[in-house]
Backbone as CSV, one residue per row, in Angstrom:
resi,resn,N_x,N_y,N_z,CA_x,CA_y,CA_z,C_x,C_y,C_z
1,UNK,110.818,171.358,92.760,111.985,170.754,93.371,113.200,171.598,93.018
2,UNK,114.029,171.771,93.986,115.309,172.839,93.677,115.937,171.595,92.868
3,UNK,116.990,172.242,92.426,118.358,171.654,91.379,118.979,171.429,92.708
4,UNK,119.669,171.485,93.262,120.522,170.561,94.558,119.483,169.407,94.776
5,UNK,118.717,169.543,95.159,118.059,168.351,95.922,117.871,167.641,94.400
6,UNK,117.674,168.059,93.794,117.330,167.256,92.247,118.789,165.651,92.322
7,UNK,120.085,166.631,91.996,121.566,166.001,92.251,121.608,165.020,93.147
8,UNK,121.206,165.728,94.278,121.586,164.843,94.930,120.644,163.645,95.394
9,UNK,119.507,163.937,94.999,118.477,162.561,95.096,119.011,161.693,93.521
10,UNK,119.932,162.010,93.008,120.638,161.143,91.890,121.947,161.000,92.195
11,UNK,122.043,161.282,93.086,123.766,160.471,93.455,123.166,159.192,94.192
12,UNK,122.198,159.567,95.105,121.356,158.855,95.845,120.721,157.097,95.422
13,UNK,120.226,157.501,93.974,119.895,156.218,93.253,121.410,155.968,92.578
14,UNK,122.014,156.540,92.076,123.257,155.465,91.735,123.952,155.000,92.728
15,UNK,124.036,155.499,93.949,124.717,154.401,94.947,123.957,153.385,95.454
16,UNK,122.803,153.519,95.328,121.535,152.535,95.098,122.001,150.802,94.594
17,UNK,122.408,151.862,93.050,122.562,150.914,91.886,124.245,150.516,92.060
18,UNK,124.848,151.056,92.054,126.402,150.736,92.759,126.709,149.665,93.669
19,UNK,125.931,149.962,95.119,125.868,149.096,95.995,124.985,147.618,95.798
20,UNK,124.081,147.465,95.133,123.365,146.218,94.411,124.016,145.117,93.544
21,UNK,124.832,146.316,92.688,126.105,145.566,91.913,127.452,145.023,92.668
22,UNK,127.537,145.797,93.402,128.749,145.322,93.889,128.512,144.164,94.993
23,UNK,127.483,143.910,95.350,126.765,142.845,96.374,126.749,141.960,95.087
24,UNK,126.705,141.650,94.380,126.487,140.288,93.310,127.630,139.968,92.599
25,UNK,129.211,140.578,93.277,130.449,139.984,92.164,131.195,139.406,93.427
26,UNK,131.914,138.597,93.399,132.722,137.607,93.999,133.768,138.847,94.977
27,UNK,133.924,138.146,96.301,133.966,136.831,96.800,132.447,136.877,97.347
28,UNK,132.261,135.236,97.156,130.654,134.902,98.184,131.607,134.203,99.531
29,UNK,130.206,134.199,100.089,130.707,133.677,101.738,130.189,132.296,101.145
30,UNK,130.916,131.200,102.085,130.426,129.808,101.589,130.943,129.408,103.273
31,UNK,129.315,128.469,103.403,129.811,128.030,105.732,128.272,126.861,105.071
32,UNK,128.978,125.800,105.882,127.902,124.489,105.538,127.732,124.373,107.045
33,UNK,126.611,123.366,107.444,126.196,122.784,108.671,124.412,122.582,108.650
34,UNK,124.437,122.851,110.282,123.229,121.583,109.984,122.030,123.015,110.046
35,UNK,120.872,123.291,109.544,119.670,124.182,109.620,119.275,124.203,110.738
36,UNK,119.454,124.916,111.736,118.940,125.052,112.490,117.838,125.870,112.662
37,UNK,117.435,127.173,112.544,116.030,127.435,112.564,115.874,128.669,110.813
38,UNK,114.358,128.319,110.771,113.892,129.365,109.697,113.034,130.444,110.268
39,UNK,113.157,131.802,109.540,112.800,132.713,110.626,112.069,133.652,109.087
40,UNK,110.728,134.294,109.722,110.617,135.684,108.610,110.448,137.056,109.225
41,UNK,110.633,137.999,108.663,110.269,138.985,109.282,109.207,140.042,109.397
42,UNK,108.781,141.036,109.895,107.641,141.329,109.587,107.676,142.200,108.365
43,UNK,108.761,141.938,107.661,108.511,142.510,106.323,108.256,141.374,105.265
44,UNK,108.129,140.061,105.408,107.734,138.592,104.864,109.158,138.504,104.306
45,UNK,110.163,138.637,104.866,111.591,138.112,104.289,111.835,136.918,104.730
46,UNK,112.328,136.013,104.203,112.402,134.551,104.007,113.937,135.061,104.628
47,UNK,114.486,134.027,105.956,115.888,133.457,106.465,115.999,132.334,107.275
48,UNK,117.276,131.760,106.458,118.074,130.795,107.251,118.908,131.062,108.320
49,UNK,118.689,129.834,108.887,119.869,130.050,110.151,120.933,128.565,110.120
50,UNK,122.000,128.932,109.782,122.912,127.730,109.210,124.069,127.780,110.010
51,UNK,124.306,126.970,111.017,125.579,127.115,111.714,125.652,128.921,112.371
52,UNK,124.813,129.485,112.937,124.735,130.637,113.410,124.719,131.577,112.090
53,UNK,124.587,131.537,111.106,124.847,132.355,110.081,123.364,132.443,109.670
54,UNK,122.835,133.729,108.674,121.661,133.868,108.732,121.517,134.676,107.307
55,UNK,120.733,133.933,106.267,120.802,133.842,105.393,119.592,134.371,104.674
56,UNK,119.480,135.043,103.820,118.374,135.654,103.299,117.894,134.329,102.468
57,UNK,116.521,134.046,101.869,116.313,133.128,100.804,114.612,133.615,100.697
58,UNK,114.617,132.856,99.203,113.129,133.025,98.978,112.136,132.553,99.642
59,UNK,111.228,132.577,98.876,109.926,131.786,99.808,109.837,130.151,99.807
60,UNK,109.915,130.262,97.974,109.990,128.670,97.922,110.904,127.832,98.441
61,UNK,112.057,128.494,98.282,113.358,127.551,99.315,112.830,127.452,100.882
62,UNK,112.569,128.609,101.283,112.496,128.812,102.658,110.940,127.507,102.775
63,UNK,110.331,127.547,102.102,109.438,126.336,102.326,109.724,124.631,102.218
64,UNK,110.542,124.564,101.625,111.198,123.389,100.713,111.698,122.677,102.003
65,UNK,113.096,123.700,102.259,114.217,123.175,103.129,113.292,122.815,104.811
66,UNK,113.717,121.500,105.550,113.482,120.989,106.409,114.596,121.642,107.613
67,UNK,114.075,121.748,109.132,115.075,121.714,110.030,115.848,120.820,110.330
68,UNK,117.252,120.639,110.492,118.404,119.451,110.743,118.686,118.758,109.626
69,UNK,118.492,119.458,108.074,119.294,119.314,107.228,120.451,119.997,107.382
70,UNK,121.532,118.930,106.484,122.725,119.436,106.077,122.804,120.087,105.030
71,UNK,123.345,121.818,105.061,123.695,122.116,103.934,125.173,123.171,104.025
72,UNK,125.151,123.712,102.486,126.118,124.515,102.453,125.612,125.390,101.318
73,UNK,125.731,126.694,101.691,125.359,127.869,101.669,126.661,128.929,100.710
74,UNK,126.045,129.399,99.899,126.700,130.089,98.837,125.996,131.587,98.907
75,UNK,126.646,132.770,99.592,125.565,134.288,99.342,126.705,135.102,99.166
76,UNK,125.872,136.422,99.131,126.547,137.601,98.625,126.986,137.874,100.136
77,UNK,128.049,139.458,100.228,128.472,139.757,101.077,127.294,140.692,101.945
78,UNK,125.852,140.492,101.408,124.483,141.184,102.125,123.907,139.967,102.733
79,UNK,124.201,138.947,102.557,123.323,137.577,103.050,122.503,137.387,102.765
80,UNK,122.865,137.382,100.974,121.885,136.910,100.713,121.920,135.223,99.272
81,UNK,120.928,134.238,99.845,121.943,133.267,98.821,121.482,132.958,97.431
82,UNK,123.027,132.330,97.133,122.980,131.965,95.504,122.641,130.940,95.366
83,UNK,123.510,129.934,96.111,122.940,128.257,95.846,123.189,127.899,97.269
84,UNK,122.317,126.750,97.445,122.196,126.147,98.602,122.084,124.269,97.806
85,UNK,123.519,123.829,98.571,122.963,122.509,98.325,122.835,121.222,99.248
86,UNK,122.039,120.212,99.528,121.498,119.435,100.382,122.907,118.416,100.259
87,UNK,123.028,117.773,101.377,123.784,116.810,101.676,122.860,115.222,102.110
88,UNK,123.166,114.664,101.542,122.500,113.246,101.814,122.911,112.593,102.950
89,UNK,122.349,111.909,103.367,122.722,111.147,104.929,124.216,110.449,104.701
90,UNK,124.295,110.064,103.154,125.676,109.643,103.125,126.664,110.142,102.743
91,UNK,126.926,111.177,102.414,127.309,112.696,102.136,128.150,112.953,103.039
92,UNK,129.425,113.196,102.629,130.789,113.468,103.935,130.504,115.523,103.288
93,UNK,130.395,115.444,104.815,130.670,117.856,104.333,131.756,118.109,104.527
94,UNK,132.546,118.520,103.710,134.481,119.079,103.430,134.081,120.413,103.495
């Protein structure tokens, strides 16, 4: 392997690591409403679809959560989420 390509396949992983970090510090996006559909992709990525917004999540959430729940949605600026929490039928959403 030459020394250039060496460099620069290491600038390569620290913007890697740069961009990962900087996706996990504030501000998060926060948008509540009702679930409308769950979707995966053919790479098995787990997403929400919340008021048109489209949300990365795990497996187990993505199994858990029902369609035409109410929620509100806490992610990074990649879409991907932190907390998700359920609203009860008697539950006013502010």
């Amino acid at each position: 392997m030459k020394p250039h390509a060496f460099v620069n396949q290491g600038f390569v992983c620290i913007g890697y690591v740069i961009w990962g970090l900087w996706d996990t510090f504030p501000p998060y996006r926060v948008f509540e409403g009702i679930l409308q559909s769950k979707e995966e992709d053919s790479d098995g990525r787990a997403y929400l679809i919340v008021e048109s917004h489209r949300v990365e999540v795990d497996q187990t959430t993505f199994d858990k959560l029902v369609l035409g729940e109410r929620l509100r949605v806490r992610s990074t600026r990649r879409h991907r989420a932190i907390n998700i929490d359920r609203f009860l039928s008697s539950d006013k959403m502010t």
